[in-house]
NUVEX-905612 format. One record per residue: residue in one letter; x, y, z of N, C-alpha, C, O in turn. Coordinates in nm, 4 decimals, decimal comma. Layout:
BEGIN
@resn=A	nc1=X	nc2=Y	nc3=Z	cac1=X	cac2=Y	cac3=Z	cc1=X	cc2=Y	cc3=Z	oc1=X	oc2=Y	oc3=Z
...
END
This chain:
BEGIN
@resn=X	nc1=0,0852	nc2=-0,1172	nc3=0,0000	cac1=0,0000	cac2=0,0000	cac3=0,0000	cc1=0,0896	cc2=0,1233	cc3=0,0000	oc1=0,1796	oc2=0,1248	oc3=0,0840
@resn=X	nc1=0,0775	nc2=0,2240	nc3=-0,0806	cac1=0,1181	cac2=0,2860	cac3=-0,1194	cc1=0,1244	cc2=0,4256	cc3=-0,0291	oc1=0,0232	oc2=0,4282	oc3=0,0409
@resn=X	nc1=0,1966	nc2=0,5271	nc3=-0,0092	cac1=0,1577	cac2=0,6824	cac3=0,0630	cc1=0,0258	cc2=0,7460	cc3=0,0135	oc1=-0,0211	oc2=0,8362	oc3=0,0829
@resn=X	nc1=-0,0494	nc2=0,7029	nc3=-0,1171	cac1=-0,1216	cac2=0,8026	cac3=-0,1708	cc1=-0,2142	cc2=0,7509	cc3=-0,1597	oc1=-0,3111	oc2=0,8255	oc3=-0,1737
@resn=X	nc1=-0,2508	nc2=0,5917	nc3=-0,1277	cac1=-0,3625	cac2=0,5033	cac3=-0,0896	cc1=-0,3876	cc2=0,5273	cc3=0,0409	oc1=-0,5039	oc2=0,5426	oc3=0,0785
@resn=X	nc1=-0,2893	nc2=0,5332	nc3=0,1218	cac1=-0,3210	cac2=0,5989	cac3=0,2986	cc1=-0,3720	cc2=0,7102	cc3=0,2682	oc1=-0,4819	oc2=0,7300	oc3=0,3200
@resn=X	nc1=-0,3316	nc2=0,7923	nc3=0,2015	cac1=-0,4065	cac2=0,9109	cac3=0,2690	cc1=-0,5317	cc2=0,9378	cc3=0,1450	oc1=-0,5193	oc2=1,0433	oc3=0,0828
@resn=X	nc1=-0,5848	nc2=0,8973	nc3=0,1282	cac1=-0,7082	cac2=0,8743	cac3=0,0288	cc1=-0,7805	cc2=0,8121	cc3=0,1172	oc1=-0,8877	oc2=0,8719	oc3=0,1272
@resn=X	nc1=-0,7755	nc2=0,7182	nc3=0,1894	cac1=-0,8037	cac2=0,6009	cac3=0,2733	cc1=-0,8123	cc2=0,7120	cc3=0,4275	oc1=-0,9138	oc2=0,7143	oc3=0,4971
@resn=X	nc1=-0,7203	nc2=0,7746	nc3=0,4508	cac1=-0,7793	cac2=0,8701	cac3=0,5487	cc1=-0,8850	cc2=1,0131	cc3=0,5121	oc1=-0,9886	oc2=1,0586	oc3=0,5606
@resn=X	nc1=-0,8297	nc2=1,0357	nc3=0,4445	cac1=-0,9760	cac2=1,1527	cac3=0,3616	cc1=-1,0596	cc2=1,0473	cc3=0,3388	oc1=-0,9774	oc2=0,9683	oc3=0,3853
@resn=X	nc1=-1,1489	nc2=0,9775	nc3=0,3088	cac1=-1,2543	cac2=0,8565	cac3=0,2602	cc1=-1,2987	cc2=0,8215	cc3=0,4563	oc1=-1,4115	oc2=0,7908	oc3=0,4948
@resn=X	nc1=-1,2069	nc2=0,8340	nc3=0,5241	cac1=-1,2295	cac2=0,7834	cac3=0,6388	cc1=-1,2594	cc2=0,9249	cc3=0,7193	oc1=-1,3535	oc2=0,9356	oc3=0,7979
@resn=X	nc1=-1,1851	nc2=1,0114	nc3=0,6950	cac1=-1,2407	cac2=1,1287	cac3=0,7617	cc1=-1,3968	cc2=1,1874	cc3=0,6869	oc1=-1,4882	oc2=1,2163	oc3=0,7642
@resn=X	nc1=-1,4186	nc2=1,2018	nc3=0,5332	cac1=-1,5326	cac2=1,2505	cac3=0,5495	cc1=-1,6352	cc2=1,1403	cc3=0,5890	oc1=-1,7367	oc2=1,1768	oc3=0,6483
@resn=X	nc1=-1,6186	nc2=1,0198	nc3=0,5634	cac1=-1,7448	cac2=0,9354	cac3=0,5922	cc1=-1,7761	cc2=0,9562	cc3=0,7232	oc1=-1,8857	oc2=1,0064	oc3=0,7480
@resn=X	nc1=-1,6807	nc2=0,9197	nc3=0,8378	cac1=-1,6838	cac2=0,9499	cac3=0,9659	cc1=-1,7281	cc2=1,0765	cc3=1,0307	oc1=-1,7583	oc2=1,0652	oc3=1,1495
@resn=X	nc1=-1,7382	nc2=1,1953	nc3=0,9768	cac1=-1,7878	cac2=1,3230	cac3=0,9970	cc1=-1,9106	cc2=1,3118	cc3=0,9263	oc1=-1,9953	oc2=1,3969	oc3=0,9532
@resn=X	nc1=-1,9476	nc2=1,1972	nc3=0,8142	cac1=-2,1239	cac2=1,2291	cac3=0,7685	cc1=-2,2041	cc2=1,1368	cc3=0,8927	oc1=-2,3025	oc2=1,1702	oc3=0,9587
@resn=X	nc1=-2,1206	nc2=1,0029	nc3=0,8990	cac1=-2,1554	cac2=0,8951	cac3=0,9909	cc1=-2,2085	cc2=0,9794	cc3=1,1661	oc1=-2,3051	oc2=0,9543	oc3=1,2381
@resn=X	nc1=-2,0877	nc2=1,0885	nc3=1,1834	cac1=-2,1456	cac2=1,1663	cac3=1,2947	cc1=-2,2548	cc2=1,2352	cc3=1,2712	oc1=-2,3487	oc2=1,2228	oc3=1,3499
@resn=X	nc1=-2,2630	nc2=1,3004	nc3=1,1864	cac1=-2,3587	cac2=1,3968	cac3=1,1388	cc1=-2,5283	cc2=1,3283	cc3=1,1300	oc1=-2,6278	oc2=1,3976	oc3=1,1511
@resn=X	nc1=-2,5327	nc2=1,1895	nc3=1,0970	cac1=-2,6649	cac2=1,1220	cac3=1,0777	cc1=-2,6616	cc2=1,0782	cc3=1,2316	oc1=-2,7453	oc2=1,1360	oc3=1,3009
@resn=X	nc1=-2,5775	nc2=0,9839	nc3=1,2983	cac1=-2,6009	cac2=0,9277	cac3=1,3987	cc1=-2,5913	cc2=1,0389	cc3=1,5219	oc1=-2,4752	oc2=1,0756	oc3=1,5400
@resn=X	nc1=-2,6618	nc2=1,0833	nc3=1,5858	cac1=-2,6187	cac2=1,2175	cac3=1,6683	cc1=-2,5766	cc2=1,1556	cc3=1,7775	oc1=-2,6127	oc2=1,0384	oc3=1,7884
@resn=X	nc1=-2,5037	nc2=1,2049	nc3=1,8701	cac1=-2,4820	cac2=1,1549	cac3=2,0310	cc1=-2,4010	cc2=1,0469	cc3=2,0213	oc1=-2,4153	oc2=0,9675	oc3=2,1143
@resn=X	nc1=-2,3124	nc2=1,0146	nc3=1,9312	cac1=-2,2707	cac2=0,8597	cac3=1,9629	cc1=-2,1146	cc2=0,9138	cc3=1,8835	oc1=-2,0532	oc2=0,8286	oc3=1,8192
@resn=X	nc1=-2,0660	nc2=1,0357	nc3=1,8915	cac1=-1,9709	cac2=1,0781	cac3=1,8118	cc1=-1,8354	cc2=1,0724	cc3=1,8638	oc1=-1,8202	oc2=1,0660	oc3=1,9858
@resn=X	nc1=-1,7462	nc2=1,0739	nc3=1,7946	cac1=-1,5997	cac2=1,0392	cac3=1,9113	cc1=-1,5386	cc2=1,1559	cc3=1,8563	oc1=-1,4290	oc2=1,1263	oc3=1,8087
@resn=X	nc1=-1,5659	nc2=1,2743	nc3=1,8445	cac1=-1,4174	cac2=1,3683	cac3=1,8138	cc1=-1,3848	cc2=1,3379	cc3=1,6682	oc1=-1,4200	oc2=1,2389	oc3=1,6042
@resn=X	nc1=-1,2921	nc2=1,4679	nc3=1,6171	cac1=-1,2851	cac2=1,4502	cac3=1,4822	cc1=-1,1743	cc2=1,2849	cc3=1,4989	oc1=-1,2071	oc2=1,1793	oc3=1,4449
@resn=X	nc1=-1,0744	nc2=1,2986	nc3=1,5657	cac1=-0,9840	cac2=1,1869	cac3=1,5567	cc1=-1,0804	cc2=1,0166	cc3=1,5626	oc1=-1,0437	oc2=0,9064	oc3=1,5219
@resn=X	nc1=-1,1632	nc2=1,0431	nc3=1,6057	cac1=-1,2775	cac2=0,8875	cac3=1,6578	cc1=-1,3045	cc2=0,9000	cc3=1,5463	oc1=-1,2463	oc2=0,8151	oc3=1,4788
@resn=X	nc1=-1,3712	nc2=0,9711	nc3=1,4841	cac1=-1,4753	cac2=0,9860	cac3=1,4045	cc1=-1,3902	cc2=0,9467	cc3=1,2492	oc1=-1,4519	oc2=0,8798	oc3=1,1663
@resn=X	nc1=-1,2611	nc2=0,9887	nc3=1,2221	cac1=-1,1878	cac2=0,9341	cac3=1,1119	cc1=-1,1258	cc2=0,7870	cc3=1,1450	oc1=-1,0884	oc2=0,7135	oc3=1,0536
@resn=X	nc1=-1,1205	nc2=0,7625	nc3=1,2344	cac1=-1,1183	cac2=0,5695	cac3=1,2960	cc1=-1,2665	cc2=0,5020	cc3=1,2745	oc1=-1,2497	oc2=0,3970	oc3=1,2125
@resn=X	nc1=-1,3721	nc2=0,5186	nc3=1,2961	cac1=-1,4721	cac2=0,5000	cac3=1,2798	cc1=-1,4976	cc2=0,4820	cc3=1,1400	oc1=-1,5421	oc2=0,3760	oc3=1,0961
@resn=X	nc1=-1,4668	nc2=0,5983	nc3=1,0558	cac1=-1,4984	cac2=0,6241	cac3=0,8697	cc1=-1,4063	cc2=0,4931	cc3=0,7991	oc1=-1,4426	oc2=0,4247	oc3=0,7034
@resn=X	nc1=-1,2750	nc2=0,4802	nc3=0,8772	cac1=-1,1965	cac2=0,3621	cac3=0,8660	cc1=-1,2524	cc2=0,2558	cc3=0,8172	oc1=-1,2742	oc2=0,2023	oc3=0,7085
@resn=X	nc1=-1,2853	nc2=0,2260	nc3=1,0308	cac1=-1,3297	cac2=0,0975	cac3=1,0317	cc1=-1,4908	cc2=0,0547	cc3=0,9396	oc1=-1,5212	oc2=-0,0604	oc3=0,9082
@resn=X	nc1=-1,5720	nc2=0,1742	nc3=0,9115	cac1=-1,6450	cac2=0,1592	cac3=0,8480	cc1=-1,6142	cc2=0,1077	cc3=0,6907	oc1=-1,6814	oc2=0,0304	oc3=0,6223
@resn=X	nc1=-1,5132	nc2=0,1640	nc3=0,6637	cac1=-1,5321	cac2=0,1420	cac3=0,5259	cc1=-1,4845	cc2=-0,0257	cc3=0,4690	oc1=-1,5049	oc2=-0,0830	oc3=0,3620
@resn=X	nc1=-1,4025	nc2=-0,0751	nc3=0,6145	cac1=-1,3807	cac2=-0,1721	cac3=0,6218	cc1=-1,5143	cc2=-0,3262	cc3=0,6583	oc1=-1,5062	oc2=-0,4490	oc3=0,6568
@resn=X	nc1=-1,6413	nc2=-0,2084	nc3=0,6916	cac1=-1,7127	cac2=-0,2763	cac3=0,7692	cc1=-1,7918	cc2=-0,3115	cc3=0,5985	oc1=-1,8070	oc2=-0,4188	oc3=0,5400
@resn=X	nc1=-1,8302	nc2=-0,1649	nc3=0,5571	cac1=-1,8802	cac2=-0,2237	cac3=0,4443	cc1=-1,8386	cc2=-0,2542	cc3=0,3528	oc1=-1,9257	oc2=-0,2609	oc3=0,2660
@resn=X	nc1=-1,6628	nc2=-0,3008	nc3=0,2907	cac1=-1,6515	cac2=-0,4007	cac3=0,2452	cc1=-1,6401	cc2=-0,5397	cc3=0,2521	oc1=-1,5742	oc2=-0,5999	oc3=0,1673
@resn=X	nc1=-1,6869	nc2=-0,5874	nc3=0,3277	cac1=-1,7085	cac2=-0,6870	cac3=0,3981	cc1=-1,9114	cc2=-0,7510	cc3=0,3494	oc1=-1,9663	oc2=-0,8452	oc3=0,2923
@resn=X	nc1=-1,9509	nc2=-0,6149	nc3=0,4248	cac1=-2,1030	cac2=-0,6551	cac3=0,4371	cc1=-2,1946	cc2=-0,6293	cc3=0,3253	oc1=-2,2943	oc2=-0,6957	oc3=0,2971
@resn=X	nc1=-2,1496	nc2=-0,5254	nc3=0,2648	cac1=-2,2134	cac2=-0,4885	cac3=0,1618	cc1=-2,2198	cc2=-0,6010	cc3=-0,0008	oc1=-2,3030	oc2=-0,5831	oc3=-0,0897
@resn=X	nc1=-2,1391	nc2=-0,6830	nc3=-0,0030	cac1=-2,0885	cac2=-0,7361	cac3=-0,1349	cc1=-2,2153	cc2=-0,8529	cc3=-0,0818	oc1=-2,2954	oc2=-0,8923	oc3=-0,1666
@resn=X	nc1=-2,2262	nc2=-0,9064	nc3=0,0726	cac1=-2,3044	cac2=-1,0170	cac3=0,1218	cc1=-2,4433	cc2=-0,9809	cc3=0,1024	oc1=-2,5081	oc2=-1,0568	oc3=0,0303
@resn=X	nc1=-2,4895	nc2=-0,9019	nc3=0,1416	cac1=-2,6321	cac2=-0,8206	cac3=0,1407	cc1=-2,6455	cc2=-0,8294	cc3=-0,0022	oc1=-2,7573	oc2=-0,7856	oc3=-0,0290
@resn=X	nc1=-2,6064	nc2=-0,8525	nc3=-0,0704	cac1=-2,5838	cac2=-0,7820	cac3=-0,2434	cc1=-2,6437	cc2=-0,6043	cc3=-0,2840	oc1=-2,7524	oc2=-0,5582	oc3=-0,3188
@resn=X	nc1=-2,5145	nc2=-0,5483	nc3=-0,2583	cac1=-2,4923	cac2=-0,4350	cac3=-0,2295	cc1=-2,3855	cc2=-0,3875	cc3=-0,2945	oc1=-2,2808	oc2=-0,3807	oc3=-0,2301
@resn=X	nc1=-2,3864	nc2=-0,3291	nc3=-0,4827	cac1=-2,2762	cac2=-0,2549	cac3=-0,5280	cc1=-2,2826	cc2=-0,1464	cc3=-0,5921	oc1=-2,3121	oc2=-0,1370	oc3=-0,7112
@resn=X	nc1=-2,2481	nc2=-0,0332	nc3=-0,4982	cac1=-2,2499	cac2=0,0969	cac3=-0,5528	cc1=-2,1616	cc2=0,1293	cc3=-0,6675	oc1=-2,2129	oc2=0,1204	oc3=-0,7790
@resn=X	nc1=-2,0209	nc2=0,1701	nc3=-0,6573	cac1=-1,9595	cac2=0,1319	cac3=-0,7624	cc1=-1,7747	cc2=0,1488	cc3=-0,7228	oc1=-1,7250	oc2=0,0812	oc3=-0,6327
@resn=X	nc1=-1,7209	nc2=0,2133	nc3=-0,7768	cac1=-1,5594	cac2=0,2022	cac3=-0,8066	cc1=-1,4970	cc2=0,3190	cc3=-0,7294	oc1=-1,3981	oc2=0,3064	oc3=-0,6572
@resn=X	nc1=-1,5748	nc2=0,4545	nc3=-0,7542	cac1=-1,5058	cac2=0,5639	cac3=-0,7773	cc1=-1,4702	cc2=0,5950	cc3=-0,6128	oc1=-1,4950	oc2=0,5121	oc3=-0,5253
@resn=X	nc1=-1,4105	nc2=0,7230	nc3=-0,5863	cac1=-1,3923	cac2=0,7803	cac3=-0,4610	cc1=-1,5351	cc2=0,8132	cc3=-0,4172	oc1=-1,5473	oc2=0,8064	oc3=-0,2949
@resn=X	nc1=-1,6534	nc2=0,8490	nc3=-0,4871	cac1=-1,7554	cac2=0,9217	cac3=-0,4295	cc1=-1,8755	cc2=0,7688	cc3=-0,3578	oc1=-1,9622	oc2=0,7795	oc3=-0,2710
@resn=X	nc1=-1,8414	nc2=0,6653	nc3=-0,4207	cac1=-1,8457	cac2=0,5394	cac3=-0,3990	cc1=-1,7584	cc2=0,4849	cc3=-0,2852	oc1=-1,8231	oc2=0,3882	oc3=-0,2448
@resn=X	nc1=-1,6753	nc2=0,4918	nc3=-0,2303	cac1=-1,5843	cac2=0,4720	cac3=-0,1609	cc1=-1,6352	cc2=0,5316	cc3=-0,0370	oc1=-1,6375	oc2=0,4657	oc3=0,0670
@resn=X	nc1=-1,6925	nc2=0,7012	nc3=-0,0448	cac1=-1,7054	cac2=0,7410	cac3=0,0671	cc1=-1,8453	cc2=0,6785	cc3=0,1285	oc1=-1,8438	oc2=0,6289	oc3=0,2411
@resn=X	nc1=-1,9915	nc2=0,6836	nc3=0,0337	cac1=-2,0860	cac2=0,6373	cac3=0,0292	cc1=-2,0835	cc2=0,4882	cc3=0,1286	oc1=-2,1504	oc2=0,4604	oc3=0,2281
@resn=X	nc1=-1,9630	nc2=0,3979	nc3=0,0459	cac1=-1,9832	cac2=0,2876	cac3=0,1372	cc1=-1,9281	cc2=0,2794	cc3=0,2747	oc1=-1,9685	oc2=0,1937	oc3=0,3532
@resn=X	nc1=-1,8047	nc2=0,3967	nc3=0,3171	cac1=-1,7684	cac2=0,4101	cac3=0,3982	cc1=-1,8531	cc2=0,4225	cc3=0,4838	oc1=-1,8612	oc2=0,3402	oc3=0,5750
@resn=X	nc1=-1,9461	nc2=0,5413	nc3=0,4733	cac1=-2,0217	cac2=0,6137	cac3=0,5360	cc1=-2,1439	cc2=0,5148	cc3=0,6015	oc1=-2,1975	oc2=0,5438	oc3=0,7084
@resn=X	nc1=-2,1756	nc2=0,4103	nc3=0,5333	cac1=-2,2950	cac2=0,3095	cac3=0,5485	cc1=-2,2153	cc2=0,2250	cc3=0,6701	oc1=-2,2658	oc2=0,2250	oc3=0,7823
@resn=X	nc1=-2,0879	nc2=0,1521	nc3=0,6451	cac1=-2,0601	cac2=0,0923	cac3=0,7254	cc1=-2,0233	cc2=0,1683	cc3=0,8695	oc1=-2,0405	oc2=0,1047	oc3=0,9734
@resn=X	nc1=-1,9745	nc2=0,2997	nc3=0,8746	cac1=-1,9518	cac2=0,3526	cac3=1,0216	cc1=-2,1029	cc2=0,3733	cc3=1,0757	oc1=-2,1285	oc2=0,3387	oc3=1,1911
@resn=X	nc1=-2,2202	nc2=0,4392	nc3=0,9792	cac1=-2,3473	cac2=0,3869	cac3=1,0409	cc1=-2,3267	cc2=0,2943	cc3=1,1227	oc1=-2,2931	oc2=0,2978	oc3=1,2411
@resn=X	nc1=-2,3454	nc2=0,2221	nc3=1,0636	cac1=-2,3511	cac2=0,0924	cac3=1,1233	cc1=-2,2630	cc2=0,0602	cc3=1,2061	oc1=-2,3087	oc2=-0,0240	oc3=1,2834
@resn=X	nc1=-2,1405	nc2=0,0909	nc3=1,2316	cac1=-2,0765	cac2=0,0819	cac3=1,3611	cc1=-2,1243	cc2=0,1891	cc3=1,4960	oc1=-2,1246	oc2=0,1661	oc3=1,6170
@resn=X	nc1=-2,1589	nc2=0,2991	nc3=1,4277	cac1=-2,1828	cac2=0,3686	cac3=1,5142	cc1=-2,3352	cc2=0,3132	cc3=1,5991	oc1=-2,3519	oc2=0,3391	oc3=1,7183
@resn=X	nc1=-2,4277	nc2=0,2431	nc3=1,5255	cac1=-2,5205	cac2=0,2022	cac3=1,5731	cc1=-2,4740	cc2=0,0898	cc3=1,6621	oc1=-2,5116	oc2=0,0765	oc3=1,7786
@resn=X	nc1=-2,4171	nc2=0,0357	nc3=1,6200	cac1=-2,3877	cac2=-0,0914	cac3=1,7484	cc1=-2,3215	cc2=-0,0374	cc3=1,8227	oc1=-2,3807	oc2=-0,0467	oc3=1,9302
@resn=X	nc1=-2,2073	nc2=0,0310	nc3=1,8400	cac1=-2,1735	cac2=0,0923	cac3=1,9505	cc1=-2,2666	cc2=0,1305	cc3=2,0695	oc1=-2,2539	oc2=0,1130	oc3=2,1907
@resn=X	nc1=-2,3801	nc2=0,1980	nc3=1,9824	cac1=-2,4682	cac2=0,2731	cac3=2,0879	cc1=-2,5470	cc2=0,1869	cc3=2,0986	oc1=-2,6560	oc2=0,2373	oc3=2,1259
@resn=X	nc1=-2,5521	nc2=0,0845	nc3=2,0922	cac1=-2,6477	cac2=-0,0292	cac3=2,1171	cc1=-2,5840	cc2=-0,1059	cc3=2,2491	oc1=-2,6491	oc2=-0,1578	oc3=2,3397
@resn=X	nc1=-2,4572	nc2=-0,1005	nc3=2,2383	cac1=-2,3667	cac2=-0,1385	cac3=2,3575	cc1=-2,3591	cc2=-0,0543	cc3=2,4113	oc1=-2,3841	oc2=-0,0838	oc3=2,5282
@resn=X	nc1=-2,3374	nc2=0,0482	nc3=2,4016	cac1=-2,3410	cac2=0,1441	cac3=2,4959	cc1=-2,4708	cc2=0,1724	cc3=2,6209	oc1=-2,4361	oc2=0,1972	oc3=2,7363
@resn=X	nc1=-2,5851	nc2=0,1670	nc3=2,5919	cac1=-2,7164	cac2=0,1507	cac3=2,5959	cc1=-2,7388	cc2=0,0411	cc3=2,7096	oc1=-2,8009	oc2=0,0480	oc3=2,8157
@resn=X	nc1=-2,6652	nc2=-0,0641	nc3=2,6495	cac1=-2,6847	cac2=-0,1829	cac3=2,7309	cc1=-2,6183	cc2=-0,2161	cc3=2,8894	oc1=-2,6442	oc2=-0,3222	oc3=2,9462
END
């Protein structure tokens, strides 16, 4: 992996993680959480999304989209544990 794939991979992880805050309210970690989160999201929905049969497409604006679905979704279980 390349220097220019990290930090594509952190922009992709920072904005998803700042939309992921922005929909999920109250469950937000700081800009630094919140680009770990866009991360792990984007990791979440490549994983889940291909299973669900779920393909947006290739590009960066695609990239963030799925990012953004999977930190949802982390952020929801979090606060589901959290909760508990």
């Amino acid at each position: 992996m390349g220097i220019e794939a990290i930090i594509i991979a952190l922009i992709v992880g920072a904005v998803a993680g700042w939309l992921a805050g922005q929909i999920v309210r109250g469950i937000g970690f700081g800009l630094i959480g919140n680009i770990i989160v866009g991360i792990v999201g984007g990791f979440i929905a490549a994983w889940l999304l291909p299973r669900i049969g779920i393909s947006i497409g290739g590009n960066i604006i695609a990239a963030i989209i799925n990012s953004t679905i999977g930190a949802v979704v982390l952020l929801f279980v979090i606060g589901l544990i959290k909760r508990a």
